[in-house]
TORTI-142541 format. One record per residue: residue in three letters; residue number from 1; x, y, z of N, C-alpha, C, O in turn. Coordinates in Angstrom, 2 decimals, decimal comma. Layout:
BEGIN
ALA:NUM:X:Y:Z:X:Y:Z:X:Y:Z:X:Y:Z
...
//
This chain:
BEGIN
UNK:1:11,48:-85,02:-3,41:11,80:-85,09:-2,00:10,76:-85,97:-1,33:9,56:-85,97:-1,59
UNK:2:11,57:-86,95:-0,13:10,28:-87,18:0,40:9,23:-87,02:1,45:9,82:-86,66:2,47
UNK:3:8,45:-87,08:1,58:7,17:-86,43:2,27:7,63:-86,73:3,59:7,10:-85,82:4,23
UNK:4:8,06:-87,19:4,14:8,76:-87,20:5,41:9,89:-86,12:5,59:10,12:-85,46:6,60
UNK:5:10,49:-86,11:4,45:11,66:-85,14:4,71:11,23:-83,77:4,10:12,11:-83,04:3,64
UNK:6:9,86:-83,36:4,06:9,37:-82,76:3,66:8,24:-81,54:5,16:7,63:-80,53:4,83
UNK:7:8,28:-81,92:6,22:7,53:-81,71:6,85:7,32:-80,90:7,38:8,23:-80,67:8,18
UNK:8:6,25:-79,96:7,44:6,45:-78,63:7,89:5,30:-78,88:9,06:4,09:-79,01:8,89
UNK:9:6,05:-78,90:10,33:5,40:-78,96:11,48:4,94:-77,56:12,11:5,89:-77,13:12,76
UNK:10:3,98:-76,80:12,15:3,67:-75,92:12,17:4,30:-74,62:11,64:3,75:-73,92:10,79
UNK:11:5,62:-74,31:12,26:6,54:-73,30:11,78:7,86:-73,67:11,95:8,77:-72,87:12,17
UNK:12:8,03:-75,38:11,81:9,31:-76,00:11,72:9,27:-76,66:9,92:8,27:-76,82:9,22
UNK:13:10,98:-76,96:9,52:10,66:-77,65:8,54:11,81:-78,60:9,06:12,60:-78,18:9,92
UNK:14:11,92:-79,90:8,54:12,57:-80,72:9,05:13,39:-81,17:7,62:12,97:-81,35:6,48
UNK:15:14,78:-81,28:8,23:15,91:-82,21:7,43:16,77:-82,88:8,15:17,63:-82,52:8,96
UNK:16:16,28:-84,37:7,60:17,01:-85,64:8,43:16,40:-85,35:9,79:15,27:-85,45:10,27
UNK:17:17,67:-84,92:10,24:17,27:-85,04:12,24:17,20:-83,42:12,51:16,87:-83,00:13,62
UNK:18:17,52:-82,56:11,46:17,52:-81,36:12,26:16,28:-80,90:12,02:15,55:-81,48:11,22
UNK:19:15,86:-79,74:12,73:14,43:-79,48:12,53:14,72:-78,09:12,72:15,25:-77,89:13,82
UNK:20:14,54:-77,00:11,97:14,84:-75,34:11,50:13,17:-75,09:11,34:12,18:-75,77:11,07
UNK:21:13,52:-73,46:11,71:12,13:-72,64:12,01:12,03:-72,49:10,52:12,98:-72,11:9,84
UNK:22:10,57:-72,88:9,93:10,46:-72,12:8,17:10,56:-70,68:8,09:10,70:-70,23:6,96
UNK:23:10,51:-69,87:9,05:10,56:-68,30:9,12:11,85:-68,32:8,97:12,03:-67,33:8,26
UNK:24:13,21:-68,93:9,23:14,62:-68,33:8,80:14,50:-69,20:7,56:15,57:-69,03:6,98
UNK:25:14,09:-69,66:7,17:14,37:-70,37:5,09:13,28:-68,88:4,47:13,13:-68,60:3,28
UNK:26:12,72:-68,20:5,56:12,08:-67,00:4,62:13,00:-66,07:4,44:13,28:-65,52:3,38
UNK:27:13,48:-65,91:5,48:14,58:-64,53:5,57:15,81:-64,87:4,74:16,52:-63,87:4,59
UNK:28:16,43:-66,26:3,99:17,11:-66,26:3,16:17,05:-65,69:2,18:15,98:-65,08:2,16
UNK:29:17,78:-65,48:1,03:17,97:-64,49:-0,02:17,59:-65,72:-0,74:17,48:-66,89:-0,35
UNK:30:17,38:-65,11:-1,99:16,95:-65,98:-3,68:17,73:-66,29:-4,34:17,25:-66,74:-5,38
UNK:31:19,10:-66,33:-4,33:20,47:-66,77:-4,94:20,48:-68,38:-4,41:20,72:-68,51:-3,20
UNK:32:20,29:-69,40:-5,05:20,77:-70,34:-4,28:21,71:-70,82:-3,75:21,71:-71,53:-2,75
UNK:33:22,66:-70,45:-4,41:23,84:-70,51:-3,75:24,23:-69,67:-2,12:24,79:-70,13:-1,13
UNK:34:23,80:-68,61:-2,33:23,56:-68,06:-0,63:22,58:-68,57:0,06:22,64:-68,83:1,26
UNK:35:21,36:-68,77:-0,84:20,08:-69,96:0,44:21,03:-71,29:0,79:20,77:-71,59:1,96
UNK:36:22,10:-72,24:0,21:22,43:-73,06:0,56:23,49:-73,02:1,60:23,81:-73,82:2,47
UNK:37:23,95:-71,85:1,25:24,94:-71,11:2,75:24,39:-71,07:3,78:24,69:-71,75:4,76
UNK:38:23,16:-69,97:3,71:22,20:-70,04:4,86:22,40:-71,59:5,23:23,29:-72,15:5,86
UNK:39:21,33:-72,04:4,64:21,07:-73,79:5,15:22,03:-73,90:6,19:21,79:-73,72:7,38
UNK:40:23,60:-74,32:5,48:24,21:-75,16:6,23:24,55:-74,17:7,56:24,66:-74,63:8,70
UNK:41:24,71:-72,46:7,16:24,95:-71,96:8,54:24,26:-72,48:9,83:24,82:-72,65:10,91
UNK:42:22,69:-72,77:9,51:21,46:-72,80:10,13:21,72:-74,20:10,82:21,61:-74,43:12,02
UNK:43:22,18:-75,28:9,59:21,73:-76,60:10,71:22,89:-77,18:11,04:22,78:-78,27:11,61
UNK:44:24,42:-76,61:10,76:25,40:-76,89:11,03:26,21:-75,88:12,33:26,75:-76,12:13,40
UNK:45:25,95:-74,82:11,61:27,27:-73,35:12,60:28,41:-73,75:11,71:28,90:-74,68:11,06
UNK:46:28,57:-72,26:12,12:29,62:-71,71:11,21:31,11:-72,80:12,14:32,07:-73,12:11,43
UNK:47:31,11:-72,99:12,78:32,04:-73,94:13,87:31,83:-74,59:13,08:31,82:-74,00:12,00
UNK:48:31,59:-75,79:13,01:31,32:-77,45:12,70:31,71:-77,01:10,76:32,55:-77,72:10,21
UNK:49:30,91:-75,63:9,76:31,71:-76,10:8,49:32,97:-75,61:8,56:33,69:-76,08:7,69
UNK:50:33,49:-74,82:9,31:34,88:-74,53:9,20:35,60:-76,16:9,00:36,32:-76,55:8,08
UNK:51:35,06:-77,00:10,36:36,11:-78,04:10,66:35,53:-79,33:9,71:35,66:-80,43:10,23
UNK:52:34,82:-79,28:8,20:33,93:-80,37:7,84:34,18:-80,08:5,96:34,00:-79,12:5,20
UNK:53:34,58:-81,23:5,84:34,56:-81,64:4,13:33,11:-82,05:3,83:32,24:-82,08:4,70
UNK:54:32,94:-82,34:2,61:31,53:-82,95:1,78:31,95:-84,20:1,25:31,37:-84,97:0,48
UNK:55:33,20:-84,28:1,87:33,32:-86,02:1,43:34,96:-85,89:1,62:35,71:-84,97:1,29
UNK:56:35,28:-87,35:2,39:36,87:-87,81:2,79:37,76:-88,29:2,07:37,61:-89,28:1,35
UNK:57:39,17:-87,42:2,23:39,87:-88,69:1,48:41,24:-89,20:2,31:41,45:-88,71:3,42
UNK:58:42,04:-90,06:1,81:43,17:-90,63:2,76:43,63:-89,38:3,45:43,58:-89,42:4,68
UNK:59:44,13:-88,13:2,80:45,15:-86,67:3,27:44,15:-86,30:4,30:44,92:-86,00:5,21
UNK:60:42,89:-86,10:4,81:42,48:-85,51:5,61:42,98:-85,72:7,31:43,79:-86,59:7,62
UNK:61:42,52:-85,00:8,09:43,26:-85,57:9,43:41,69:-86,18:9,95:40,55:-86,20:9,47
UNK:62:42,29:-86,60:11,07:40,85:-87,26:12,19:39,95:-85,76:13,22:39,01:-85,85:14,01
UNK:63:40,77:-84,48:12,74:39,77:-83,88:13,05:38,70:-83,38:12,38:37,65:-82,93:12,82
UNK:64:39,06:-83,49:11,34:38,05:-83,16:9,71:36,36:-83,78:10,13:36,26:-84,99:10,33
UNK:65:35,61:-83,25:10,20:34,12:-83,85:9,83:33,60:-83,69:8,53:33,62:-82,83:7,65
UNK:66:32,99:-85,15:8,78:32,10:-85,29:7,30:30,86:-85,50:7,40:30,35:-86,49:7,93
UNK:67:30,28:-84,57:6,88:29,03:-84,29:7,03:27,93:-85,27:6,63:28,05:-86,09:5,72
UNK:68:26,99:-85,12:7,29:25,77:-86,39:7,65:24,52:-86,61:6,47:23,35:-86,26:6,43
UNK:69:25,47:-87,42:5,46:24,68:-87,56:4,38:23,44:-87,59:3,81:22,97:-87,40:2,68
UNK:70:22,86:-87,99:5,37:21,17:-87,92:4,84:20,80:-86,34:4,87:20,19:-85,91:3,89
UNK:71:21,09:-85,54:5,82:20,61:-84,28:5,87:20,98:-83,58:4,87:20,11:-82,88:4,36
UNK:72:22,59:-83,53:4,18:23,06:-82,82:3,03:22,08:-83,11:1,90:21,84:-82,21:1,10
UNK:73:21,40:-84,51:1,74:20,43:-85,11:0,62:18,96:-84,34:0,51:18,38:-84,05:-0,54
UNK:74:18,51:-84,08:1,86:17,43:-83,82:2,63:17,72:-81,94:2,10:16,76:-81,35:1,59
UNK:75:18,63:-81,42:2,23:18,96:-79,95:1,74:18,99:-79,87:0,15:18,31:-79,15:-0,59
UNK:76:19,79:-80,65:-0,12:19,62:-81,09:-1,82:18,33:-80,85:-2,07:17,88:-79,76:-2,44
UNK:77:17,57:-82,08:-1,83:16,12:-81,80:-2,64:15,73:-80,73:-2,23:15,35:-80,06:-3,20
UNK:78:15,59:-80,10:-1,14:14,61:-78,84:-1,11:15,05:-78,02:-1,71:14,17:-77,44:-2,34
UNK:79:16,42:-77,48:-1,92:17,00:-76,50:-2,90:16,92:-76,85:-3,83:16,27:-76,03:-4,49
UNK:80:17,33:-78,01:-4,65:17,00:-78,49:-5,97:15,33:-78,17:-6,53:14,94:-77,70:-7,60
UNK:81:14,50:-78,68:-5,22:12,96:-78,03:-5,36:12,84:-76,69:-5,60:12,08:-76,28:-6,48
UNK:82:13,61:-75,82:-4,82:12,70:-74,42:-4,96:13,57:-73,57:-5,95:13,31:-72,45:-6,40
UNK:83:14,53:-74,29:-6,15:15,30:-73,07:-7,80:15,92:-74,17:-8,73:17,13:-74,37:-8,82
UNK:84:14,94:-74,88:-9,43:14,63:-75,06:-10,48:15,21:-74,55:-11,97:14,34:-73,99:-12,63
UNK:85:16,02:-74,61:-12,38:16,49:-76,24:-12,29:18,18:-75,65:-12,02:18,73:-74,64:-12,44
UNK:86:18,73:-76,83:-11,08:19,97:-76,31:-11,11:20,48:-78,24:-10,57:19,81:-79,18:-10,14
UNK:87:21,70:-78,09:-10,84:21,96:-80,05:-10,73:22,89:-79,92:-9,87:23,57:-78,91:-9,75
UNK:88:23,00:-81,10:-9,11:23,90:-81,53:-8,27:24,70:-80,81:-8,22:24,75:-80,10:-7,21
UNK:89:25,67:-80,64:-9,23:27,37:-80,50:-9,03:26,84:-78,96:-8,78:27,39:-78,57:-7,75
UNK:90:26,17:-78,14:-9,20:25,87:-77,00:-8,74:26,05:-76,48:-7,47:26,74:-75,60:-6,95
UNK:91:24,94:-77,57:-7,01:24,26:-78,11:-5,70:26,06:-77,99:-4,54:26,51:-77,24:-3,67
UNK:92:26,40:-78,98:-5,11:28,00:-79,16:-4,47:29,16:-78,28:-4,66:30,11:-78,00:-3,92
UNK:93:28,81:-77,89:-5,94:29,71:-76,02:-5,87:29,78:-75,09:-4,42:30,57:-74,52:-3,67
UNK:94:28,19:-75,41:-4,61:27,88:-74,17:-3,53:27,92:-74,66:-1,86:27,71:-73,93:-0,89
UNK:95:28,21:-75,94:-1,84:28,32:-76,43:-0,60:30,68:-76,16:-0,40:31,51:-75,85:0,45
UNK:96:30,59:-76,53:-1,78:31,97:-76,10:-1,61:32,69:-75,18:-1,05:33,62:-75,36:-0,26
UNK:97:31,99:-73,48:-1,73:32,41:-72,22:-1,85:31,94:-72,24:-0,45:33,00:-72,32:0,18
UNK:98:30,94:-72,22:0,45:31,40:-72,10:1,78:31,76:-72,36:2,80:31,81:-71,65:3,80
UNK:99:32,19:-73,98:2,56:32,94:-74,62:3,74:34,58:-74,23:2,80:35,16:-75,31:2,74
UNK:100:35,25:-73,39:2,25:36,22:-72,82:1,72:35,82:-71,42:2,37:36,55:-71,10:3,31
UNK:101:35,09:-70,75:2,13:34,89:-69,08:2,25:35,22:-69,70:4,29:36,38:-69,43:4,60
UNK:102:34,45:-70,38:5,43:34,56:-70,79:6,31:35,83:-71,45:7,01:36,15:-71,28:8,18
UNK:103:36,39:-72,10:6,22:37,53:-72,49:6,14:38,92:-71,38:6,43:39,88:-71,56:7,18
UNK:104:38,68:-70,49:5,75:39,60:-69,10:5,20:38,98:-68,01:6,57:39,66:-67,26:7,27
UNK:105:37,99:-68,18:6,61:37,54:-67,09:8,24:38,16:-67,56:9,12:38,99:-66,80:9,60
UNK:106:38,05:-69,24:9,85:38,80:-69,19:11,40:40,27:-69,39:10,88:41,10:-69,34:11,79
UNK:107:40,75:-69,59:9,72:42,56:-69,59:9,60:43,09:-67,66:9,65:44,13:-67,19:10,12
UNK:108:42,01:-66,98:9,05:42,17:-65,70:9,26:42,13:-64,70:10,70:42,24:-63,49:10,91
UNK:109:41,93:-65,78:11,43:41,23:-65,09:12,54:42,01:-65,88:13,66:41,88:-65,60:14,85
UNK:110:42,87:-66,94:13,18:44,18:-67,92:14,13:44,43:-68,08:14,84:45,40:-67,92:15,58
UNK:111:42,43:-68,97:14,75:41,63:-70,14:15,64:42,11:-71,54:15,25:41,64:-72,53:15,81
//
């Protein structure tokens, strides 16, 4: 990761442009796959992954968001850093399972 995207400003840590308190990356759980939930809950809302893919294709509509590549990269390495060793597609599993688990809440709820 790099030392810029690395920065822990007193009791902030920074990815890309967002900047999260390091005290809620404490209160996450040790599963990475739920720390990467956390994450995106934290610097996205549960709003924005309901309405957001991890990458576009022709079938999507123009309300679909796609999420802001440097920060998803910027989450990558630090999770890739702190649970060791786990790879990408992992990495993207778990970004999967909850913009799906998110996805399935506001259609359940018929928002």
């Amino acid at each position: 990761m790099k030392e810029e995207n690395k920065e822990v400003q007193g009791e902030m840590m920074k990815f890309c442009v967002k900047t999260i308190p390091a005290a809620k990356l404490v209160l996450c759980i040790s599963d990475y796959s739920i720390y990467v939930g956390d994450l995106l809950d934290i610097c996205f809302g549960r709003k924005t992954l309901s309405e957001s893919v991890l990458k576009c294709n022709k079938n999507r509509t123009s309300k679909t968001n796609i999420f802001d590549e440097f920060t998803i990269n910027d989450i990558m390495a630090h999770v890739m850093e702190k649970f060791q060793p786990i790879s990408i597609g992992m990495f993207r599993a778990a970004i999967r399972q909850k913009l799906n688990t998110c996805h399935k809440s506001k259609q359940g709820n018929g928002k």
